[in-house]
PyMOL Python script that loads the backbone (N, CA, C, O; Angstrom):
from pymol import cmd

cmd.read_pdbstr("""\
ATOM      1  N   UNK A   1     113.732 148.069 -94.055  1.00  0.00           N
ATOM      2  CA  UNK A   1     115.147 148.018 -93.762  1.00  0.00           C
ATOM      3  C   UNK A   1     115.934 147.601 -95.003  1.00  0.00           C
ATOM      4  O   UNK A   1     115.409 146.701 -95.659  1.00  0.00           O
ATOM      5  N   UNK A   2     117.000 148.046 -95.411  1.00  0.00           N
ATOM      6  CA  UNK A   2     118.350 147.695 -96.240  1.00  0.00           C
ATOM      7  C   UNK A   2     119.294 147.215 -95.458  1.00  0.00           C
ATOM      8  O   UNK A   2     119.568 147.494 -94.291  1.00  0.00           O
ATOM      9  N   UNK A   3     119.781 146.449 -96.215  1.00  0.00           N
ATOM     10  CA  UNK A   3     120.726 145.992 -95.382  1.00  0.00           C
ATOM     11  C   UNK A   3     122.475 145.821 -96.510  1.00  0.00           C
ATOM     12  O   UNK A   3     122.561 145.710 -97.733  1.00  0.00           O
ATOM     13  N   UNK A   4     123.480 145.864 -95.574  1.00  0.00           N
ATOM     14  CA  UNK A   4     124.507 145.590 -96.545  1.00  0.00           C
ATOM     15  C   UNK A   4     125.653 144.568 -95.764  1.00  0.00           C
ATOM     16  O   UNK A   4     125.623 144.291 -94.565  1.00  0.00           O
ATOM     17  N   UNK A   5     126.556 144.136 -96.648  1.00  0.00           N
ATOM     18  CA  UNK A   5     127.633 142.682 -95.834  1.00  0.00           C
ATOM     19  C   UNK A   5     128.475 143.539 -96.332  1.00  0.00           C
ATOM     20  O   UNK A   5     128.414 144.283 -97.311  1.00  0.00           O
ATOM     21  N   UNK A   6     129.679 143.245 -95.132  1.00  0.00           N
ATOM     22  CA  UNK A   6     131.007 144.147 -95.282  1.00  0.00           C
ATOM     23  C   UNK A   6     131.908 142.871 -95.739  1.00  0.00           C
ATOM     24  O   UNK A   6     131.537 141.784 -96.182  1.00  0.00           O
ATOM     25  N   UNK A   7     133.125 143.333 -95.500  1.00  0.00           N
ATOM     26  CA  UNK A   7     134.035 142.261 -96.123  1.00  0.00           C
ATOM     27  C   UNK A   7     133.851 140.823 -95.669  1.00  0.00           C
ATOM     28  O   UNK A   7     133.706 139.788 -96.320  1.00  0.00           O
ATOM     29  N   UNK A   8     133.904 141.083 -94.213  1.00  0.00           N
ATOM     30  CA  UNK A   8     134.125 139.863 -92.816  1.00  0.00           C
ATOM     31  C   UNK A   8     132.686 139.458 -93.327  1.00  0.00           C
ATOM     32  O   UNK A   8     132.200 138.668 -92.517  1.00  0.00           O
ATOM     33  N   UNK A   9     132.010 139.661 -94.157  1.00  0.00           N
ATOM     34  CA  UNK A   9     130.874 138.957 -93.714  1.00  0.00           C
ATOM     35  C   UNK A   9     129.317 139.411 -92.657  1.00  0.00           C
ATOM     36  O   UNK A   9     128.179 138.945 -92.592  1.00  0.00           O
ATOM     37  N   UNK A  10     129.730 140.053 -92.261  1.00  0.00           N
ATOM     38  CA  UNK A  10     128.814 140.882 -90.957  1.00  0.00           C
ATOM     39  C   UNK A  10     127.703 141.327 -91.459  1.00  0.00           C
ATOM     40  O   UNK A  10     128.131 142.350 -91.995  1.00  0.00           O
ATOM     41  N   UNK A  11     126.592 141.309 -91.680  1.00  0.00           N
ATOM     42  CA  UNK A  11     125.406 142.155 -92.327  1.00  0.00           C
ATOM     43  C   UNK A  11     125.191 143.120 -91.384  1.00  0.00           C
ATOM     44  O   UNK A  11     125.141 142.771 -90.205  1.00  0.00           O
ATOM     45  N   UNK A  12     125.025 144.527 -91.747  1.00  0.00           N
ATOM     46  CA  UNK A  12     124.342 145.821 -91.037  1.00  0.00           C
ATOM     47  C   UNK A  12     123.230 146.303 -92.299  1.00  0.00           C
ATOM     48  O   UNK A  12     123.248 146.377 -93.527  1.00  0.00           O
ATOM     49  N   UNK A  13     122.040 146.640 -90.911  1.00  0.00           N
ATOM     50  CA  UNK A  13     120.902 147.288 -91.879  1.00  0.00           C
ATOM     51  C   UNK A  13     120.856 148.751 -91.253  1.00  0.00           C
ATOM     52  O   UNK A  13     121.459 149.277 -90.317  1.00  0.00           O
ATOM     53  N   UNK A  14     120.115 149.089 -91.947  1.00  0.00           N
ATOM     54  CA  UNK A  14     119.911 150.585 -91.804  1.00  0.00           C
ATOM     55  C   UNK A  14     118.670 151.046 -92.381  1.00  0.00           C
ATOM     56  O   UNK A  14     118.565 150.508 -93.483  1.00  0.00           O
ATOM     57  N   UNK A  15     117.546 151.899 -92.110  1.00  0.00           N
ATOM     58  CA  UNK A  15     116.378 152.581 -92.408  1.00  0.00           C
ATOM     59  C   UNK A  15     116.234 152.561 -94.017  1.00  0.00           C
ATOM     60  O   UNK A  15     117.366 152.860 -94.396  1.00  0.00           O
ATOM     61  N   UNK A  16     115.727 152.436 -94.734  1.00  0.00           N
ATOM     62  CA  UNK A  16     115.736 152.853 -96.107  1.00  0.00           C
ATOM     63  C   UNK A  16     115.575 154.712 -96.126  1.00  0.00           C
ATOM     64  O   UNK A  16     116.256 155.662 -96.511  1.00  0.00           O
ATOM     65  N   UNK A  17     115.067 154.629 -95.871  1.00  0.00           N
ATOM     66  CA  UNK A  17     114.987 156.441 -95.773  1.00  0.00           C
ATOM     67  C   UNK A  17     116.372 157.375 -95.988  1.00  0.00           C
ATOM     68  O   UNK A  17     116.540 158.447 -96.568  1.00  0.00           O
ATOM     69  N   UNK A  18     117.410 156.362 -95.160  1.00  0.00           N
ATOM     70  CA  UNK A  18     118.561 156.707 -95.139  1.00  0.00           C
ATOM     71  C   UNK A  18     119.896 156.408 -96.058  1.00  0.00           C
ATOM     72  O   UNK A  18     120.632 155.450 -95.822  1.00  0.00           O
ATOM     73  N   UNK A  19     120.147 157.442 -97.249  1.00  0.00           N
ATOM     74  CA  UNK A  19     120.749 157.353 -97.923  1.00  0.00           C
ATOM     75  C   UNK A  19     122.106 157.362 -98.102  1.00  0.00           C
ATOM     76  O   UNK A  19     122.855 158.170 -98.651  1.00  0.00           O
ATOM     77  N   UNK A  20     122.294 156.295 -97.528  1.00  0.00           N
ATOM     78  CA  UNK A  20     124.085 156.434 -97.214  1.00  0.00           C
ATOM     79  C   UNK A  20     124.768 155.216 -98.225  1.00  0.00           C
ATOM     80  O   UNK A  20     124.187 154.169 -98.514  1.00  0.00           O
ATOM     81  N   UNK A  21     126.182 155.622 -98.704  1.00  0.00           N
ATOM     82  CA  UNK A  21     127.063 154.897 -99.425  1.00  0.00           C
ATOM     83  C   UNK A  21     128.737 155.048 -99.052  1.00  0.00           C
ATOM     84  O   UNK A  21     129.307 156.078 -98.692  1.00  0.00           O
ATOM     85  N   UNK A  22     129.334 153.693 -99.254  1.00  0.00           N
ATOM     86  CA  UNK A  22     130.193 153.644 -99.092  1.00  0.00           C
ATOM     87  C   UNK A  22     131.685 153.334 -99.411  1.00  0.00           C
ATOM     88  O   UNK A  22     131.734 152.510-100.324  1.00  0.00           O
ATOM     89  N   UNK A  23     132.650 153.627 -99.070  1.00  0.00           N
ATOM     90  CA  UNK A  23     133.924 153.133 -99.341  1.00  0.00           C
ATOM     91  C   UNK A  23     134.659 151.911 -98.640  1.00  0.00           C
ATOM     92  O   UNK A  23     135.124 152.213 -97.540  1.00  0.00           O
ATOM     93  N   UNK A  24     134.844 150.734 -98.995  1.00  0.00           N
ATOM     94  CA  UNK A  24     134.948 149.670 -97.774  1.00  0.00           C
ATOM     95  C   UNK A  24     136.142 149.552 -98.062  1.00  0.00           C
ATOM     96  O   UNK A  24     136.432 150.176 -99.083  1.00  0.00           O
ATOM     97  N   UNK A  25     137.200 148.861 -97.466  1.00  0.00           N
ATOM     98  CA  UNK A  25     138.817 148.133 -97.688  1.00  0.00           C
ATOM     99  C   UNK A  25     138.516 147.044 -97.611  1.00  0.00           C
ATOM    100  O   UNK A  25     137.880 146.537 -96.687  1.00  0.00           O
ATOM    101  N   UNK A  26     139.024 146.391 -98.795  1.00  0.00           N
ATOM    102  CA  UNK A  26     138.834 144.772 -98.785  1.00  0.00           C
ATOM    103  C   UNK A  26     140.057 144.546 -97.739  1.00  0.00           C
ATOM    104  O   UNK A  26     140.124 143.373 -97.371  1.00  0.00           O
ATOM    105  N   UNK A  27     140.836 145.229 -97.294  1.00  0.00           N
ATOM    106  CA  UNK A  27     142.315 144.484 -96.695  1.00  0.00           C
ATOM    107  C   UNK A  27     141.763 144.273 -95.031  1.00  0.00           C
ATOM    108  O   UNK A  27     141.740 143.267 -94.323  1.00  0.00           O
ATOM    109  N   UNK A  28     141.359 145.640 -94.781  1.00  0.00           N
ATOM    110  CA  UNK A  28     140.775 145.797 -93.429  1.00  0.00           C
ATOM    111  C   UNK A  28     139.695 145.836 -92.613  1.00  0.00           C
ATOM    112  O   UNK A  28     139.481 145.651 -91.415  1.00  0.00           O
ATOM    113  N   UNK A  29     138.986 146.165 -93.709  1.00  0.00           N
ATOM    114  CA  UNK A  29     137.128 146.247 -93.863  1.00  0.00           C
ATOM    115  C   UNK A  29     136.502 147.414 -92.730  1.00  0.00           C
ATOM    116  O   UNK A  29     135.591 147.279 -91.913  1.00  0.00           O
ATOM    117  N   UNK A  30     137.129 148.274 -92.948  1.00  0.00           N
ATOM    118  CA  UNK A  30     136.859 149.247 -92.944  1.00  0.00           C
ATOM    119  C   UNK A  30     136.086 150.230 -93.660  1.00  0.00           C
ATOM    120  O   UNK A  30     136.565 150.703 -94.690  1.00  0.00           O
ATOM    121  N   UNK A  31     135.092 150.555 -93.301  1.00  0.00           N
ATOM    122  CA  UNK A  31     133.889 151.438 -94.245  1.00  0.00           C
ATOM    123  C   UNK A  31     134.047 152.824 -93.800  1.00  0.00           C
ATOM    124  O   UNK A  31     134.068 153.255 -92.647  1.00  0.00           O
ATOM    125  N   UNK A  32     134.149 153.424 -94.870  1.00  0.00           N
ATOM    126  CA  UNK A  32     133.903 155.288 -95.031  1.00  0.00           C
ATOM    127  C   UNK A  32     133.015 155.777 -95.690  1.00  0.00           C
ATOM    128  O   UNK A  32     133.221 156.144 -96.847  1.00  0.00           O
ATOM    129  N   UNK A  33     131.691 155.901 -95.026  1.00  0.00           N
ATOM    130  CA  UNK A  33     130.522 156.718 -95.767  1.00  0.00           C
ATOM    131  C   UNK A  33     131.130 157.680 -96.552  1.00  0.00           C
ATOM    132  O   UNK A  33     132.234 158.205 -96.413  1.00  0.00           O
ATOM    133  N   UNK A  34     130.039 157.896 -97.629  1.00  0.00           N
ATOM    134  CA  UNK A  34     130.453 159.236 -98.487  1.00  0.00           C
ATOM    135  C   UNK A  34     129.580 160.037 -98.186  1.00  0.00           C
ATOM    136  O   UNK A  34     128.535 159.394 -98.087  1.00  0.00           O
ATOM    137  N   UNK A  35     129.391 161.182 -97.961  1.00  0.00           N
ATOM    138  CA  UNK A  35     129.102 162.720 -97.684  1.00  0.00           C
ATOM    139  C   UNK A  35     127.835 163.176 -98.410  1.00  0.00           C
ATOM    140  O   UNK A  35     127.045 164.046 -98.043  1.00  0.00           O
ATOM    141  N   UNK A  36     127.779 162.170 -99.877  1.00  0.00           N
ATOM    142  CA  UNK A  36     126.649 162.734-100.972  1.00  0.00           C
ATOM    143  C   UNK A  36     126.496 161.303-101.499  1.00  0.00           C
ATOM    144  O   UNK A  36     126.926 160.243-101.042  1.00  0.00           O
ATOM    145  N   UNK A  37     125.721 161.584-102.649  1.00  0.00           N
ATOM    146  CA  UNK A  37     125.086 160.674-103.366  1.00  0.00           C
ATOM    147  C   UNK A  37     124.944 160.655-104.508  1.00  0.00           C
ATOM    148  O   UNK A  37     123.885 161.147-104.897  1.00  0.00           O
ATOM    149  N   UNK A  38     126.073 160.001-105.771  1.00  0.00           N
ATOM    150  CA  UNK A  38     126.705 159.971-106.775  1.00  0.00           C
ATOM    151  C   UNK A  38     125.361 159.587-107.712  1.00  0.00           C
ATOM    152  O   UNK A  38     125.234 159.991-108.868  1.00  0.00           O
ATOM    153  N   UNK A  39     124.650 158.973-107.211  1.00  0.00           N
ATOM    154  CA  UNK A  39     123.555 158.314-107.984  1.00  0.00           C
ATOM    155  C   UNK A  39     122.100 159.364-108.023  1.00  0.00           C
ATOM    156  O   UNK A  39     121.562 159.602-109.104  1.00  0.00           O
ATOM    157  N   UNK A  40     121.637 159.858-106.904  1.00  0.00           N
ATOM    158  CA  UNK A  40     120.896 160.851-107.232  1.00  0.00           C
ATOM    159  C   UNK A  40     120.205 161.289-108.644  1.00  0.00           C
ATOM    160  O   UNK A  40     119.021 161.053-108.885  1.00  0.00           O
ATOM    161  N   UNK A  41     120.990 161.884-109.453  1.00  0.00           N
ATOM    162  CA  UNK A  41     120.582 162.324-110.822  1.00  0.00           C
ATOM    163  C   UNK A  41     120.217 160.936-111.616  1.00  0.00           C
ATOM    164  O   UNK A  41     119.348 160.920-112.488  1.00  0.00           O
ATOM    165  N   UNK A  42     120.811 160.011-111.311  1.00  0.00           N
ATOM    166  CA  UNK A  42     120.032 159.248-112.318  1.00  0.00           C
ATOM    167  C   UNK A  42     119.022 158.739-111.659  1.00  0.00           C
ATOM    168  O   UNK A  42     118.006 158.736-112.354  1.00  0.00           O
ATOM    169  N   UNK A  43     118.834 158.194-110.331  1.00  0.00           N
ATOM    170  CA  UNK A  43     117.347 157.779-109.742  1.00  0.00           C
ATOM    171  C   UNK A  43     116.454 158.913-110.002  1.00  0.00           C
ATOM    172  O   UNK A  43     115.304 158.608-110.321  1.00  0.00           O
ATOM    173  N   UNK A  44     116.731 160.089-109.936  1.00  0.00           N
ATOM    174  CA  UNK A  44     115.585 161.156-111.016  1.00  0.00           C
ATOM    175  C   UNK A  44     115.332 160.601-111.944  1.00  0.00           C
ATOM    176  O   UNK A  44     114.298 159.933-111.975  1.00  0.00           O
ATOM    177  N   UNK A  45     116.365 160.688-113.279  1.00  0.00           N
ATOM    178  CA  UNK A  45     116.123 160.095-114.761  1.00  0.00           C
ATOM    179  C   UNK A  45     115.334 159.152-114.637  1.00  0.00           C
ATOM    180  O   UNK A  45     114.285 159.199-115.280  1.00  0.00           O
ATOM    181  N   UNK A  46     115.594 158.082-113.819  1.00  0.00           N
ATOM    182  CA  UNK A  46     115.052 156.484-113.970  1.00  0.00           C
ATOM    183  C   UNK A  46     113.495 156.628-113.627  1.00  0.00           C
ATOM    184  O   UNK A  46     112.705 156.101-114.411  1.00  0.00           O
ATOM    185  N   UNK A  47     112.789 157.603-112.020  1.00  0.00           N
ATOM    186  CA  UNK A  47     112.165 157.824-112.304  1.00  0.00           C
ATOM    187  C   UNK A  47     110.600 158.707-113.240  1.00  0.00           C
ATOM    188  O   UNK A  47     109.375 158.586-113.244  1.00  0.00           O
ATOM    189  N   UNK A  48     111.703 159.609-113.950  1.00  0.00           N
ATOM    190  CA  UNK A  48     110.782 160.389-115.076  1.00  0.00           C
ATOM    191  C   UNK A  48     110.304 159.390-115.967  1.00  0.00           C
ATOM    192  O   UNK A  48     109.129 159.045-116.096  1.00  0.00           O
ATOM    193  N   UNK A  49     111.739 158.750-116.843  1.00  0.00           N
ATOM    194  CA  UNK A  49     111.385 157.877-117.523  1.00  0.00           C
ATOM    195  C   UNK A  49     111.073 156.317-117.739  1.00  0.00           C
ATOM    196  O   UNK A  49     110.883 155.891-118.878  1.00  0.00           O
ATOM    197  N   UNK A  50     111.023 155.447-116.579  1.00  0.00           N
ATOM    198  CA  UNK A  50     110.756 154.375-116.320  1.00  0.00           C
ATOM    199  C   UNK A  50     109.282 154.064-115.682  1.00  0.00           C
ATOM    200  O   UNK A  50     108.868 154.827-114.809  1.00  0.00           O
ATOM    201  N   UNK A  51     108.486 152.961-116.101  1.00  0.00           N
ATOM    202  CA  UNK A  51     107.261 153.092-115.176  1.00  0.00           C
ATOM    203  C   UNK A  51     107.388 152.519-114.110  1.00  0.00           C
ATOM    204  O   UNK A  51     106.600 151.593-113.917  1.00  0.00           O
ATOM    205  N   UNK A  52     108.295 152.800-113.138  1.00  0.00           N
ATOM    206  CA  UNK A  52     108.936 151.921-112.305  1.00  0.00           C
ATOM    207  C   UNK A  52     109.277 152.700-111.149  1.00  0.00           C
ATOM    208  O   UNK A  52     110.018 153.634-111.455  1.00  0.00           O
ATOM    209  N   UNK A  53     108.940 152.632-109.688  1.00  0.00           N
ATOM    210  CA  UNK A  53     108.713 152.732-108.547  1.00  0.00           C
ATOM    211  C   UNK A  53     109.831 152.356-107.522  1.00  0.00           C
ATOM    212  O   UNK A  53     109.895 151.227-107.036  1.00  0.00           O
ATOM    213  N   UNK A  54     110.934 153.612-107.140  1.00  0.00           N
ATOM    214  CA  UNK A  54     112.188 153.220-106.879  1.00  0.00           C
ATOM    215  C   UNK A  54     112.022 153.870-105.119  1.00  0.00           C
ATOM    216  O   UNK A  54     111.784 154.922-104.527  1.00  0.00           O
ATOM    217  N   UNK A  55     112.299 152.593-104.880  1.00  0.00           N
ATOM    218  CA  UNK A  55     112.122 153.048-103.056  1.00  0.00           C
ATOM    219  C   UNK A  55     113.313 153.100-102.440  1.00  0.00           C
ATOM    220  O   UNK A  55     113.377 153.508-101.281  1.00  0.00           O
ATOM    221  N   UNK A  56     114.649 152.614-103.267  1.00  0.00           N
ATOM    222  CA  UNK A  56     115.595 152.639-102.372  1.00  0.00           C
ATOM    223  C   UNK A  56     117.051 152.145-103.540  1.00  0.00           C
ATOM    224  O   UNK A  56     116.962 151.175-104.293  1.00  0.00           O
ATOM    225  N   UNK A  57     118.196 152.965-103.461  1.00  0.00           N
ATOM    226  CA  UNK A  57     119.289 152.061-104.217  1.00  0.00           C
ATOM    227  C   UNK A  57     120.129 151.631-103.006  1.00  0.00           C
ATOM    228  O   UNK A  57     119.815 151.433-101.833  1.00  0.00           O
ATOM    229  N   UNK A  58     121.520 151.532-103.788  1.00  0.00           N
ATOM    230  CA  UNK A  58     122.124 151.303-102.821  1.00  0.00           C
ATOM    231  C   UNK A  58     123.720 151.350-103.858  1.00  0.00           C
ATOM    232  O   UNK A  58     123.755 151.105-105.064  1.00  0.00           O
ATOM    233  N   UNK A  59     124.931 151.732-102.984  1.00  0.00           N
ATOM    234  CA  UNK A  59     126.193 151.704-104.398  1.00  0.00           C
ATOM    235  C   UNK A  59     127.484 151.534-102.700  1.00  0.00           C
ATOM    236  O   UNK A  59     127.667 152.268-101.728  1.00  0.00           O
ATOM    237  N   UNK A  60     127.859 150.692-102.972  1.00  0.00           N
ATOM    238  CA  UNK A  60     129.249 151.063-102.303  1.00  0.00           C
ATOM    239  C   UNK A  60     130.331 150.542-103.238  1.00  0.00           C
ATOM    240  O   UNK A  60     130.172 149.548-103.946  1.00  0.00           O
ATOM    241  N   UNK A  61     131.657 151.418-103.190  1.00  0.00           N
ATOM    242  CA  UNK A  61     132.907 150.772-103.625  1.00  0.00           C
ATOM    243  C   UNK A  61     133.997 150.121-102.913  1.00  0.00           C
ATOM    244  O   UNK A  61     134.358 150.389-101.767  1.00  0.00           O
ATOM    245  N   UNK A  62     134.437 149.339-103.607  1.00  0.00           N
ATOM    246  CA  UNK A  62     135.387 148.243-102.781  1.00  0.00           C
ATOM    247  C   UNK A  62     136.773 148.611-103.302  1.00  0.00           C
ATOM    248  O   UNK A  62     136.947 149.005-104.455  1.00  0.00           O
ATOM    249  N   UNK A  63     137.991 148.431-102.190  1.00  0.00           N
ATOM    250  CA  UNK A  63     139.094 148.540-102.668  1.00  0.00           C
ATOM    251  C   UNK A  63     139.946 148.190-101.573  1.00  0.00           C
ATOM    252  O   UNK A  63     139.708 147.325-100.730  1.00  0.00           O
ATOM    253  N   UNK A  64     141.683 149.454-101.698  1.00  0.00           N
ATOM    254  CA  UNK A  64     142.324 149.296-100.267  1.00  0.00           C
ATOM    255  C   UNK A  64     142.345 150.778 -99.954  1.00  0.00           C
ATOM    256  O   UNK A  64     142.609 151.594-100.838  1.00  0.00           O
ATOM    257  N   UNK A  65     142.083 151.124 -98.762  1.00  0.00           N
ATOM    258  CA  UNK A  65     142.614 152.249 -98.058  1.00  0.00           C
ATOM    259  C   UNK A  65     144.078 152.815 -98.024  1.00  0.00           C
ATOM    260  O   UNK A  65     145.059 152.141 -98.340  1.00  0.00           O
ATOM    261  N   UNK A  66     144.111 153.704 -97.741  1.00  0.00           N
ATOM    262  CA  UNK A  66     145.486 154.687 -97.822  1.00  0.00           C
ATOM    263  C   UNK A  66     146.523 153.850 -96.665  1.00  0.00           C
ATOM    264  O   UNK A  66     147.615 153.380 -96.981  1.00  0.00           O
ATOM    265  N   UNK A  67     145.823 153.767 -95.031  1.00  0.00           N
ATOM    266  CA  UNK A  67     146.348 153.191 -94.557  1.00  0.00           C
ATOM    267  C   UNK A  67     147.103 151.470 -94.899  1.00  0.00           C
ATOM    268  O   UNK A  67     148.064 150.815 -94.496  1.00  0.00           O
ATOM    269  N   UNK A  68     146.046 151.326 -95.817  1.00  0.00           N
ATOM    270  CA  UNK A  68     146.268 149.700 -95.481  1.00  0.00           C
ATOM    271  C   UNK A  68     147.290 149.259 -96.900  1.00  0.00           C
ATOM    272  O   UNK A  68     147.848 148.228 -97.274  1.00  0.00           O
ATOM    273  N   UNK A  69     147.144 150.893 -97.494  1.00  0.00           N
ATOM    274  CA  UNK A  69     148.224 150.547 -98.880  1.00  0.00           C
ATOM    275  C   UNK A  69     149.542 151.174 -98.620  1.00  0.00           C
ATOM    276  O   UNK A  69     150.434 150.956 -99.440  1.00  0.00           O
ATOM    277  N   UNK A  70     149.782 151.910 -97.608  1.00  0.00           N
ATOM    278  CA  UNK A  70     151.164 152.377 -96.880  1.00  0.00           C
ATOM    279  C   UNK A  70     151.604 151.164 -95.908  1.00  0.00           C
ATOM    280  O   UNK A  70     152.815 151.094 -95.696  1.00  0.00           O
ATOM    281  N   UNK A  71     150.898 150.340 -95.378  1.00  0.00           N
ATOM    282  CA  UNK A  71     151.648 149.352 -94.392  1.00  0.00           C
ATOM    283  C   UNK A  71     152.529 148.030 -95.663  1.00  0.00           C
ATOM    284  O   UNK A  71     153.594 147.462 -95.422  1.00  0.00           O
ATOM    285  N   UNK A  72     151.494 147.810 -97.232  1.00  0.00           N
ATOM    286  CA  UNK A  72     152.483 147.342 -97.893  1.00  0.00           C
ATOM    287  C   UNK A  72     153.294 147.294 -98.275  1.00  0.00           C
ATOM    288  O   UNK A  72     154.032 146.344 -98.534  1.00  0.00           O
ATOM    289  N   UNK A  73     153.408 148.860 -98.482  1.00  0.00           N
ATOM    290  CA  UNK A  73     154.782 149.647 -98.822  1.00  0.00           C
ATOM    291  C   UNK A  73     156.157 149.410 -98.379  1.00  0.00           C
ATOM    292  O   UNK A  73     157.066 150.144 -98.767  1.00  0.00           O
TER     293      UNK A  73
END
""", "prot")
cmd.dss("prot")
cmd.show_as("cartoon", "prot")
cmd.util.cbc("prot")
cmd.orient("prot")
């Protein structure tokens, strides 16, 4: 299992198998999986050239949402 903490604090795990990443709102904490996997090509690279045994990454980005940057407005 992987696991990740959202803003609030909350830990969710999920399968390692399962390659998911995300977009969170620090304002609302709200998470939006992304569709693909930005990292891919280099966990190739890393494993051609590293002697090193990669079972799992992990990448989310933090910010504010559209919604939650129009209610400041």
């Amino acid at each position: 299992m992987q696991s990740r903490t959202t803003a609030d604090g909350e830990a969710l795990y999920s399968p390692i198998q399962q390659d998911q990443h995300y977009l969170t709102c620090l304002q609302c904490g709200n998470s939006v999986p992304l569709d693909f996997c930005p990292l891919q090509e280099m966990e190739k690279q890393l494993r051609r050239s590293q002697a090193f045994t990669i079972y799992y990454h992990t990448l989310e980005f933090f910010g504010v949402c559209e919604p939650c940057t129009q209610s400041v407005d």
